[in-house]
C-alpha positions in Angstrom: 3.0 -25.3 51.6 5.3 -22.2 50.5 6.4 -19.3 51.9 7.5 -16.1 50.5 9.2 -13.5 51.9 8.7 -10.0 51.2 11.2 -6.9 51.2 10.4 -3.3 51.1 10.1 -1.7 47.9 9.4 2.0 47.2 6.6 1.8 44.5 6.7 4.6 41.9 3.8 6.1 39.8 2.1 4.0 37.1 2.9 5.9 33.8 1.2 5.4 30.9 3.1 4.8 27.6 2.7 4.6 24.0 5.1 3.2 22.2 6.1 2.3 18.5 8.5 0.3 15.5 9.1 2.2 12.4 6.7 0.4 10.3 8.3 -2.2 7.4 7.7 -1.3 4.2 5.2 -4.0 2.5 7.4 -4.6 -0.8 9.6 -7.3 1.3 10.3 -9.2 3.3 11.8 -8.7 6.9 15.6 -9.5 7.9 17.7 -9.4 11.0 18.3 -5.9 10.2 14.6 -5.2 11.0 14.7 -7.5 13.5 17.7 -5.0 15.7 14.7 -2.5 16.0 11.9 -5.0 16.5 13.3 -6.7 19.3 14.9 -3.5 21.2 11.7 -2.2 21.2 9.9 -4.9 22.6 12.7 -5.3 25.2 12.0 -1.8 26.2 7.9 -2.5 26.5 8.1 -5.8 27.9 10.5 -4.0 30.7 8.1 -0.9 30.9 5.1 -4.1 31.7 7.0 -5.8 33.9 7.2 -2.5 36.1 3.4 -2.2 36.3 3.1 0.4 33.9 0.3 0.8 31.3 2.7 0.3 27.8 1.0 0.3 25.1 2.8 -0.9 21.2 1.6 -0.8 18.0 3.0 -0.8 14.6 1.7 -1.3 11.2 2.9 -2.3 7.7 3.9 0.8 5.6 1.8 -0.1 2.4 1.5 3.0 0.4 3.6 4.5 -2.6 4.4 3.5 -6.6 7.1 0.7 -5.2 4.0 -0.9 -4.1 1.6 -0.3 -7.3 4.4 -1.2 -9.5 5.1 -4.6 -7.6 1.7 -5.6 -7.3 0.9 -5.4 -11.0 4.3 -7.4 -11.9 2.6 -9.9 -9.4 -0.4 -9.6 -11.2 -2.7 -8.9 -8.1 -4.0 -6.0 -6.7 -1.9 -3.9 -4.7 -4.5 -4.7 -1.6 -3.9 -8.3 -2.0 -0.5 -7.8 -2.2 0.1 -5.9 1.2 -2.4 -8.2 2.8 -0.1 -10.8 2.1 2.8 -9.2 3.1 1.1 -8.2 6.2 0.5 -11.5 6.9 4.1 -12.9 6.8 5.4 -9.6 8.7 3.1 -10.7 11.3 4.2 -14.5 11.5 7.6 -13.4 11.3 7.3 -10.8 14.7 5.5 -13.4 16.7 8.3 -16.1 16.1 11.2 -14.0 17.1 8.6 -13.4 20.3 8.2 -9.4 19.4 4.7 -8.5 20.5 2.8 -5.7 19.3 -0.9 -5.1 20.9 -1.5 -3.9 17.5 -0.2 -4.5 14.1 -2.1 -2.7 11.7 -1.4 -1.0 8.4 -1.6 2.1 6.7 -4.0 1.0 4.2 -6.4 1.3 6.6 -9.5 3.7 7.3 -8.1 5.4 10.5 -5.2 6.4 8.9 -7.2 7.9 6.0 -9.5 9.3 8.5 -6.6 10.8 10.0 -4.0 11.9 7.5 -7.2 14.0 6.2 -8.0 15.3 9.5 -3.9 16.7 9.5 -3.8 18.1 6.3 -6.9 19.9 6.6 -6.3 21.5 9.8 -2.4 22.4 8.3 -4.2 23.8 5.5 -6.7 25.8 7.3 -3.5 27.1 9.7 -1.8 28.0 6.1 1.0 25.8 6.6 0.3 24.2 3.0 1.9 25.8 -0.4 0.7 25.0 -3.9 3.1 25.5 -6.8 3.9 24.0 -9.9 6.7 21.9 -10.6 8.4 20.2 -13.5 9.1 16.7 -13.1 10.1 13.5 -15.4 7.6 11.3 -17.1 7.1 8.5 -18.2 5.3 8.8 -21.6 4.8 5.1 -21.7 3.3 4.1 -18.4 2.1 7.6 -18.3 3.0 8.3 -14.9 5.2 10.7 -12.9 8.4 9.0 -11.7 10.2 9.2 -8.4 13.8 10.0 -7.8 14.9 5.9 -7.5 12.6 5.2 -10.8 15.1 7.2 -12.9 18.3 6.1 -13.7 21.2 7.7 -15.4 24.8 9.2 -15.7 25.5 10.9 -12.4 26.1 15.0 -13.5 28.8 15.5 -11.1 30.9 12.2 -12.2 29.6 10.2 -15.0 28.9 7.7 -13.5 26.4 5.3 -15.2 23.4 3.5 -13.7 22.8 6.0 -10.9 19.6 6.7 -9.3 17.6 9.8 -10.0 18.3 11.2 -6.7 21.9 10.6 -5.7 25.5 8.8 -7.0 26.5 6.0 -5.2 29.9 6.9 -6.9 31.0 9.6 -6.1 28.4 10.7 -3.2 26.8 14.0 -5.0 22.9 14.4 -4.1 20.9 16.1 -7.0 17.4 16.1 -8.7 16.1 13.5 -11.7 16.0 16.3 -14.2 19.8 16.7 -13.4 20.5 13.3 -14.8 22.4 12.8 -17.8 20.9 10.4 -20.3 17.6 9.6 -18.0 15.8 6.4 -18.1 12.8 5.0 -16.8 13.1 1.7 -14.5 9.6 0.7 -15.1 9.7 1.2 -19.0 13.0 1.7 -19.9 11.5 4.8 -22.0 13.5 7.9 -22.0 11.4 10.3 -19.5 10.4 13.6 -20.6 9.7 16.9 -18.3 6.1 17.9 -17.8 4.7 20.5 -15.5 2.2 19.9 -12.1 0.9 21.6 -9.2 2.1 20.1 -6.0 1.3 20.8 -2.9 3.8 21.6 -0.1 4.3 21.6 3.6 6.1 24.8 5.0 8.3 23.2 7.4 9.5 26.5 7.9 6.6 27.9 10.1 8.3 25.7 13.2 11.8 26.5 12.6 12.0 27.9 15.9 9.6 25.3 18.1 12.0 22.7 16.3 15.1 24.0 17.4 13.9 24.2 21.1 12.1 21.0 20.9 15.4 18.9 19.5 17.1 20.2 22.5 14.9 19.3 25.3 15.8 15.6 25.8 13.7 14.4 22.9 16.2 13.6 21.0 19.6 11.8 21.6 22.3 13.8 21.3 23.9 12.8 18.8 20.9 13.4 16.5 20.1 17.1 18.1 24.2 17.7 17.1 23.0 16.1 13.2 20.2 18.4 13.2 21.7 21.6 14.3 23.4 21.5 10.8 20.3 21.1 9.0 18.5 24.0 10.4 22.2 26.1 10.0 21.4 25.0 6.3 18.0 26.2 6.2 14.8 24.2 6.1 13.2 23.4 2.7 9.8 23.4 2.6 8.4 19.8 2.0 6.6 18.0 -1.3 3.9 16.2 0.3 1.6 15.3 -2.9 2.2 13.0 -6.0 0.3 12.2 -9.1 -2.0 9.8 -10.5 -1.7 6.9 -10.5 -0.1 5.9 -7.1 -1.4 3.8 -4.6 -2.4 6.0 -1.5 -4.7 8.2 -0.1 -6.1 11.2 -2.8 -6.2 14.6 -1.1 -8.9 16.2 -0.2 -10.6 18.4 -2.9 -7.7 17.6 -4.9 -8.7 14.9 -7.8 -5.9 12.9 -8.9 -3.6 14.5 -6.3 -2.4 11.5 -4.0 -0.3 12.3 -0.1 3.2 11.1 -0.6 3.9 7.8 1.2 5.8 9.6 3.8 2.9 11.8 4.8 0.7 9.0 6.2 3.9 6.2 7.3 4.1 8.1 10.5 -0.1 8.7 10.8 -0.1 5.2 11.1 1.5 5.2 14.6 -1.8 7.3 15.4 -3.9 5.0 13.2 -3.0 2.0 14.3 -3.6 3.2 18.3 -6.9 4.3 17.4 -7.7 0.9 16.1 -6.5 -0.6 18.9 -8.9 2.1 21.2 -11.8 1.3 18.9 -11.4 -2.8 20.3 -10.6 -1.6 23.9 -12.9 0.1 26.4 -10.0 1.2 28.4 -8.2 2.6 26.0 -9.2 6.3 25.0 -7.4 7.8 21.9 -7.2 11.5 22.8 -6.2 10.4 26.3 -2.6 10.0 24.8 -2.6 12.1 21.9 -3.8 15.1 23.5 -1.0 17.8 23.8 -2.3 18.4 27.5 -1.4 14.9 28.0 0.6 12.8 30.5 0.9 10.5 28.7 4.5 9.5 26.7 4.8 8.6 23.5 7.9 6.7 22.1 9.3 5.8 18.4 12.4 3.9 18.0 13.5 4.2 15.1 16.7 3.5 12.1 19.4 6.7 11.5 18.0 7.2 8.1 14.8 7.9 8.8 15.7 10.9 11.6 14.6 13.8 9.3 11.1 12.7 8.8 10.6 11.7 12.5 12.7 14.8 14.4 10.9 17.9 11.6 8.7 16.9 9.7 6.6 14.7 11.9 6.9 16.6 15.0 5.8 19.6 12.9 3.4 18.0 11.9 1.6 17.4 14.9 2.5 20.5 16.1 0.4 22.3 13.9 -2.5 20.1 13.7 -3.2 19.8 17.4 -1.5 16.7 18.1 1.1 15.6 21.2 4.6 15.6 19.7 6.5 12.4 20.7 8.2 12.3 24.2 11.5 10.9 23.1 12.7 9.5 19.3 14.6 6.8 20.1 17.5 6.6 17.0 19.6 3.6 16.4 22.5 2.7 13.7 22.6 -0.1 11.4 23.1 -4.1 11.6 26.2 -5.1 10.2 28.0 -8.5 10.2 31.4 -9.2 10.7 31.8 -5.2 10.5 30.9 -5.2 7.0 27.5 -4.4 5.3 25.0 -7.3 5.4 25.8 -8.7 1.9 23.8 -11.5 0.1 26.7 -12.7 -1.8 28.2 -13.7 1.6 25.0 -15.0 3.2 24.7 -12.6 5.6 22.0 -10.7 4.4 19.6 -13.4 6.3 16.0 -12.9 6.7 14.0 -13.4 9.1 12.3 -16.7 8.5 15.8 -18.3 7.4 17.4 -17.1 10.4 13.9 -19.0 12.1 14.8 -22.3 10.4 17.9 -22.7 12.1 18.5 -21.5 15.6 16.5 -20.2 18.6 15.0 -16.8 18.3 15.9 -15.4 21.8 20.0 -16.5 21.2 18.8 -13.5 19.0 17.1 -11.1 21.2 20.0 -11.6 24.6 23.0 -11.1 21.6 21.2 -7.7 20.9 20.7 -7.3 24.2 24.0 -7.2 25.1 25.8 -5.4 22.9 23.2 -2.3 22.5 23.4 1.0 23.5 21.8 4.1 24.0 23.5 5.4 21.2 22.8 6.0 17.2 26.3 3.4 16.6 25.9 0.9 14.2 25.7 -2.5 15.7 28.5 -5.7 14.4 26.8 -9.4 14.8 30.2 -11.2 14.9 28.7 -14.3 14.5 32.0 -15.8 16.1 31.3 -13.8 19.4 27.6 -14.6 19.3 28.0 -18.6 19.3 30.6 -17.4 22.3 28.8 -15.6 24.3 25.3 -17.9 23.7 27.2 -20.6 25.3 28.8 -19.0 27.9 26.7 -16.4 28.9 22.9 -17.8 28.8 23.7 -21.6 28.7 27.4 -21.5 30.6 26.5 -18.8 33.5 22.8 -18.0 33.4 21.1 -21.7 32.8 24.0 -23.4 34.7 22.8 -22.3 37.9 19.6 -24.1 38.2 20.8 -27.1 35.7 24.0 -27.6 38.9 21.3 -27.6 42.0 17.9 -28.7 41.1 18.4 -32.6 41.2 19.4 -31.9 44.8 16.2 -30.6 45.8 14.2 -33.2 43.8 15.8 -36.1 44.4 16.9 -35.5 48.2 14.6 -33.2 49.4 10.9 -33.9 48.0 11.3 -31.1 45.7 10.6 -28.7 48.6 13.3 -25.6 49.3 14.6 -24.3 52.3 13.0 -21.9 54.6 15.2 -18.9 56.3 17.3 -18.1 53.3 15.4 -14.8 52.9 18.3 -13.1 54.7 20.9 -14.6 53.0 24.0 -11.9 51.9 23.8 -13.2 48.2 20.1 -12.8 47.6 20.1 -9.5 49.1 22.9 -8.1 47.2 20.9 -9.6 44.2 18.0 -7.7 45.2 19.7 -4.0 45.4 20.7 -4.2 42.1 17.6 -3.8 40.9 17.1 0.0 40.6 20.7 0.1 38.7 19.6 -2.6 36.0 16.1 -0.9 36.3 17.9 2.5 34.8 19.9 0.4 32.5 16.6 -0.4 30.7 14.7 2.5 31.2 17.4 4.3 29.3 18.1 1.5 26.8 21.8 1.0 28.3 21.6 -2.8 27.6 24.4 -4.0 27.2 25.4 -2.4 30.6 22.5 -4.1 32.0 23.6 -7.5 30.7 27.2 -6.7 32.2 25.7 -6.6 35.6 23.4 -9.7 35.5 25.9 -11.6 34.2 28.7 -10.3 37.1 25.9 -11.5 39.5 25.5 -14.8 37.4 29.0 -15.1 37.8 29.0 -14.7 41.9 26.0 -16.9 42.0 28.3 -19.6 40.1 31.6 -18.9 42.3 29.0 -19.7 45.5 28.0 -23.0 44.2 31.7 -24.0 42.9 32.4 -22.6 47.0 30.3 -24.5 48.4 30.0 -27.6 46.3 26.9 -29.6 47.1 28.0 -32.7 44.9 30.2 -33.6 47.5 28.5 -32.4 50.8 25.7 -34.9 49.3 27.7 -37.4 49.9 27.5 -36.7 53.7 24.7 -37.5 55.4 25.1 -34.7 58.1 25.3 -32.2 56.1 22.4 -32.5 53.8 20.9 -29.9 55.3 24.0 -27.6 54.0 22.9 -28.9 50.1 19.6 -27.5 51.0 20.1 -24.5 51.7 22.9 -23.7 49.0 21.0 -24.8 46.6 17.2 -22.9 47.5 19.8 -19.8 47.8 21.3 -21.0 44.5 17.9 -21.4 42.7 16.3 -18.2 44.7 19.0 -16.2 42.9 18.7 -18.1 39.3 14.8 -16.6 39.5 16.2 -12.7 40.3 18.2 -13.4 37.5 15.2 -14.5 35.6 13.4 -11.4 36.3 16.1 -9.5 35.4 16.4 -11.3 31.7 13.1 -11.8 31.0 12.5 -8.4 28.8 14.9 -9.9 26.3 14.2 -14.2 26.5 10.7 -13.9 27.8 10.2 -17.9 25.8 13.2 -19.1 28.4 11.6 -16.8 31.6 8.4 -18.8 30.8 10.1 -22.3 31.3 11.9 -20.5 34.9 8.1 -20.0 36.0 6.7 -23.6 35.3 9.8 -25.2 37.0 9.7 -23.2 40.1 6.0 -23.3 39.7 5.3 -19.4 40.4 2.7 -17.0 38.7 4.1 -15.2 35.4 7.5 -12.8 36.9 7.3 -9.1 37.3 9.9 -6.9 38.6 8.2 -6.5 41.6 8.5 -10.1 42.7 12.5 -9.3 43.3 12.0 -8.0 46.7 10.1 -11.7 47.2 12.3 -14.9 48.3 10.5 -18.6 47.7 10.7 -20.6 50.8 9.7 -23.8 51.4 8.3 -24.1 48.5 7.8 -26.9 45.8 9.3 -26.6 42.5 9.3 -29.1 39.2 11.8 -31.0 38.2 14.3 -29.3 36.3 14.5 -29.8 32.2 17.0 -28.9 29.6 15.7 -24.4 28.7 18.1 -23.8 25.9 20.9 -25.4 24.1 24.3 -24.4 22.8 24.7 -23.1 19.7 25.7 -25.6 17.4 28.1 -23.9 14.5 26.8 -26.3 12.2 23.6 -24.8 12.0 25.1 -21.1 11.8 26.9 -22.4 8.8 23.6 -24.1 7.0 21.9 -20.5 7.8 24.2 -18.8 6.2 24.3 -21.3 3.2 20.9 -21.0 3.0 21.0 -17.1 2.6 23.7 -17.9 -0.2 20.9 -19.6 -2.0 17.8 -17.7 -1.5 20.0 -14.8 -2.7 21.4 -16.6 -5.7 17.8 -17.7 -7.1 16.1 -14.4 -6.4 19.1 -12.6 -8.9 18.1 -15.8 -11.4 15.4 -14.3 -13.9 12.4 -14.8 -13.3 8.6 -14.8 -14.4 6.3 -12.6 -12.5 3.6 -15.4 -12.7 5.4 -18.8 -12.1 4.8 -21.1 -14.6 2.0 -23.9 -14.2 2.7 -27.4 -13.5 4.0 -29.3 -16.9 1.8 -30.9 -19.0 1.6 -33.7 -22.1 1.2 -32.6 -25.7 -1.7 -34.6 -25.6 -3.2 -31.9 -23.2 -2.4 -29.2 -25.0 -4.0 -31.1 -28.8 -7.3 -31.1 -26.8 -7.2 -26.7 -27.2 -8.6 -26.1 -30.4 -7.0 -22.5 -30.8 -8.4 -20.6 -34.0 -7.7 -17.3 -35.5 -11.3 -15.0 -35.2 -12.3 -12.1 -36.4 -14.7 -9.4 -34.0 -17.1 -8.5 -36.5 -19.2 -6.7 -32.9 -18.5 -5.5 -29.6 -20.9 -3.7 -27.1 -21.4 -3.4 -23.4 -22.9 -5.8 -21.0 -25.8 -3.7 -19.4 -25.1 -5.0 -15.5 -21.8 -6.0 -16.1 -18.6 -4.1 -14.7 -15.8 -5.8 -16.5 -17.7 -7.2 -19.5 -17.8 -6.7 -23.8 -20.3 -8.8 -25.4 -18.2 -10.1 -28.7 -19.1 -11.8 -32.0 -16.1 -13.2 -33.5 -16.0 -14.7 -37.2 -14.4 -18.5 -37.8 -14.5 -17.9 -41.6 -18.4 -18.1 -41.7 -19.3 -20.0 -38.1 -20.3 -16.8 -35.4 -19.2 -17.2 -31.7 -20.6 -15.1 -29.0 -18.0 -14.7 -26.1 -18.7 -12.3 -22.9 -14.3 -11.1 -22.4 -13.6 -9.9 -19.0 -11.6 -6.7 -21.0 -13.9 -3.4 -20.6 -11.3 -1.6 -18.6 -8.8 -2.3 -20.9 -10.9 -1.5 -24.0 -13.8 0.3 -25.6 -16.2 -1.4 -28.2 -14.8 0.7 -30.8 -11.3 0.0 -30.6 -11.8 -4.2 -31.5 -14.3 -4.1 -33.9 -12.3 -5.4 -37.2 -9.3 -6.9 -35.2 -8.1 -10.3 -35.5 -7.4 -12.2 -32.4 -7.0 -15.3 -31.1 -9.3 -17.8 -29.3 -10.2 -20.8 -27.8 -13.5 -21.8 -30.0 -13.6 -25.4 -28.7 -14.3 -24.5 -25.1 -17.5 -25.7 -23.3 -20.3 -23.0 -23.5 -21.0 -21.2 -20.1 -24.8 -20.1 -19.4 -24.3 -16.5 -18.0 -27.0 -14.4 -16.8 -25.9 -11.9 -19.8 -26.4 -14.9 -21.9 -24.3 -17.8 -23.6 -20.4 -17.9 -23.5 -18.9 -20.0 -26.4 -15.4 -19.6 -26.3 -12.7 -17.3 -24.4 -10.4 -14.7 -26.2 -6.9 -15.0 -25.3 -5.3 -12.1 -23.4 -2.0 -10.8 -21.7 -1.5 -8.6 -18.8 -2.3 -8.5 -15.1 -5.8 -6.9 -15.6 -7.0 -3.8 -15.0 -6.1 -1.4 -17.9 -2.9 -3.3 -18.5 -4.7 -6.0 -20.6 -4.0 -6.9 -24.3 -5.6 -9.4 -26.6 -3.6 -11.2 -28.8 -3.2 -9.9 -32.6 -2.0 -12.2 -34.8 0.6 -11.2 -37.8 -0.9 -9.8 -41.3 -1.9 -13.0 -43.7 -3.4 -14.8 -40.8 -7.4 -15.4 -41.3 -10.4 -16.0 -39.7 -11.3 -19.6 -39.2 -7.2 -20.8 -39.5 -5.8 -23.1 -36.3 -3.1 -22.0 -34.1 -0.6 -24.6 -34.2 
């Protein structure tokens, strides 16, 4: 049998919230940097759950943009395969370190398109969007437009060499590519040129006064509204919102060739990703939340150097499309360790995964927790003060509790606690601090939050050291004395529980199957278990061994030191004999025809000359290369290959190509002298 006594608690309206990640960009992998955000936010929605409230998260890889395009054809892949793959890993990586979303989409996606076109062309109708032209650098040999960090140069202001198109890391001076002295392209190395297009342009300027009211009505932190104010003193610039062919994104409408800039539909994903979520749930309605009428709250956390998109444009944005703006923007600083930059030399730029490899994800998540603030300050993981306060906080105080007084019960007393402890002064002093750690959370105070649980943690501990049950046990008449000190004990090591379980929800999961209770919600504070049967008790979490801290960081030494070796986009294949390579006959071969493949997308039908002997082969190269342009070239082949019936007709042979595909294919050209019919040795 078990009892449970109730308090009174004042129940407050159910609220229904949306809330969101900046999304990671799709070109890498996540670190612990990422991770700060990740797991504060899912901290904040777990909390917002465990308060009965209807909290909704999404997020969404950011997969758009020439970083992307260019990456993906160095992989030799397309750039959809690519950010599948990426996807994939972000995702694996979030649900190890325990951060759930209830949606992880990305912005490759048809809601988003569906939905950055729906914005634009109700801006556009509004005539909030300029067109003018501009003159930008070019690459005239990957014939493409280049971004500010795809140029690189002598800073104008300094000299400085090697600087990106945009600013100097030297000397701190922000100016445009065409500024650059001596330009250069990353992806060629050419030396760009300037040519003229017509871009198109959002006039941030129409809600220069809704911004300046909005940024001071709570939505913002402070400390951002004060960053901001300075901005609009400057002036707002209207924003470039379109780039040129080719880019991987979404083309605007009625505007061939034109592509939105990757910034345009990063924050539409937020919306997109929702509305995929809504499309799989009945109970979900999109409008419901993004209606401006709407009670509804919607909240981004979000890095420092991302506040400009997220506080003007975005907000703007919405505004003039019909949207809800966001409730609140929630900005944060950046991970350092050992108050310096994370730095890969050192091993402390650690991802994800490696981190993964070595220690516990939620020593993690409660070291965030307790040093975080509601401010935009830029967090230090002194990884001496996190093996600290791991093993005296979570193991030393927190797990202590239960670990000193459950082989009481179990052994002495069938497993079964007391009854009439629901009075007790400790567990009701436990109990009314719930609406002060309740704010903490609700307005991301954490590490004030973790102050006060452990200061209970620490009275909870002083009882038991007061009272000490090892030696009462020893006395016959006063068993019932253990009993009760340690169901009080253990009563108070599951408030706690509730109280932590936002931030070590792996650990709060453990509490409920030893106390044998339904999954905790903040509600269940104001309950007390009596006479009631628990498990036995098990080992939840171990100290940090330094050891392992040290083979992390080791291990980050040496993923960063082979990633700076040179390497080949494709990795080479497995080594082979001479012997296997003899059995290739490789000849030199002449196309005396090429022509198209009626039915076939990628196909050329060639006949290539071996000094007299004719070879048909069906090449995979028609996007790379009209009939015209091989007819008379020399290239190579392999002539001893095993014909292939096709439904085109018979392949003898396959010509020998370079390049990842697509139009950046090229057939090998052997040297003048070479003939038709000679082996390649």
């Amino acid at each position: 049998m078990s009892d449970i006594a109730v308090s009174e608690n004042q129940s407050s309206p159910k609220r229904r919230i949306l809330v969101s990640s900046a999304l990671p960009y799709a070109n890498g992998s996540i670190h612990i940097g990422h991770m700060l955000e990740h797991i504060q936010t899912d901290i904040w929605t777990r909390f917002q759950k465990m308060r009965g409230h209807q909290c909704i998260s999404v997020c969404a890889d950011d997969t758009h943009g020439t970083p992307i395009m260019l990456r993906a054809q160095k992989e030799g892949i397309t750039p959809e395969d690519f950010i599948a793959a990426t996807r994939e890993e972000h995702l694996q990586d979030f649900e190890d370190f325990l951060v759930h979303y209830d949606n992880y989409h990305s912005t490759h996606s048809e809601e988003n398109r569906e939905l950055c076109e729906l914005i634009y062309n109700r801006l556009n109708e509004s005539g909030h969007i300029a067109r003018r032209t501009i003159s930008q650098l070019y690459d005239p040999e990957k014939n493409m437009f280049l971004p500010d960090r795809f140029v690189k140069g002598e800073c104008p202001k300094c000299g400085s060499e090697d600087q990106y198109g945009d600013n100097c890391d030297n000397c701190g001076a922000t100016y445009s590519p065409t500024e650059l002295k001596n330009p250069k392209s990353a992806v060629s190395g050419a030396t760009p040129i300037e040519k003229d297009s017509e871009h198109f342009f959002f006039k941030l300027t129409d809600f220069d006064a809704m911004l300046k009211t909005w940024t001071r009505q709570g939505h913002v932190q402070e400390q951002i509204a004060n960053k901001l104010d300075e901005w609009f003193d400057a002036g707002l610039q209207e924003w470039d919102i379109s780039r040129d062919a080719p880019y991987f994104g979404f083309e605007i409408p009625n505007a061939p060739n034109k592509y939105f800039y990757v910034w345009v539909d990063a924050p539409i994903g937020y919306m997109a990703s929702f509305k995929n979520l809504c499309d799989k749930r009945d109970d979900l309605n999109f409008d419901e939340f993004w209606d401006p009428k709407s009670d509804a709250e919607i909240h981004h956390f979000i890095g420092k150097d991302i506040v400009y998109f997220h506080t003007l444009f975005w907000p703007a944005m919405l505004e003039g499309s019909g949207f809800k703006k966001p409730t609140k923007v929630h900005a944060h600083g950046f991970l350092t360790v050992n108050g310096t930059k994370m730095s890969k030399s050192k091993g402390t730029f650690v991802k994800a995964r490696t981190y993964l490899n070595h220690l516990n994800p939620e020593y993690l998540r409660y070291y965030f927790m307790a040093k975080l603030s509601s401010k935009v300050d830029d967090f230090d993981l002194n990884l001496d003060d996190f093996v600290a306060r791991i093993n005296s906080d979570l193991v030393g105080k927190y797990i202590n509790i239960a670990s000193r007084c459950a082989s009481f019960i179990t052994k002495k007393f069938d497993g079964v606690l007391s009854s009439g402890v629901a009075n007790h002064p400790l567990i009701v002093e436990f109990q009314q601090a719930q609406q002060t750690i309740a704010d903490f959370y609700e307005n991301k105070q954490y590490g004030r939050a973790i102050r006060e649980i452990m200061a209970l943690a620490d009275k909870a501990n002083q009882y038991i050291a007061a009272e000490e049950p090892w030696v009462k046990i020893k006395d016959e008449a006063k068993a019932n004395e253990v009993q009760i000190v340690s169901s009080v004990s253990l009563n108070l090591f599951r408030i706690l529980s509730i109280y932590l379980k936002p931030a070590v929800p792996a650990i709060a999961e453990q509490v409920e199957a030893f106390l044998q209770i339904p999954p905790l919600k903040w509600s269940d504070i104001d309950q007390v278990l009596e006479g009631h049967s628990i498990n036995r008790f098990k080992p939840m979490v171990q100290r940090i061994d330094p050891k392992k801290l040290e083979a992390m960081i080791e291990d980050s030494k040496e993923e960063a030191e082979a990633a700076s070796q040179p390497q080949l986009a494709e990795p080479l294949k497995p080594e082979i004999e001479f012997s296997d390579f003899d059995k290739m006959d490789l000849r030199i071969a002449k196309i005396i025809k090429a022509e198209h493949v009626e039915g076939a997308d990628k196909l050329l039908r060639l006949q290539l000359d071996l000094d007299g002997v004719v070879k048909q082969v069906f090449a995979g190269i028609k996007s790379a290369y009209s009939p015209e342009d091989l007819e008379g070239k020399l290239t190579v082949m392999v002539a001893n290959l095993k014909p292939r019936k096709m439904r085109f007709g018979m392949s003898e042979g396959m010509v020998l190509a370079a390049g990842p595909g697509g139009k950046d294919l090229w057939i090998l050209n052997p040297d003048d002298g070479a003939q038709p019919g000679m082996r390649v040795k």
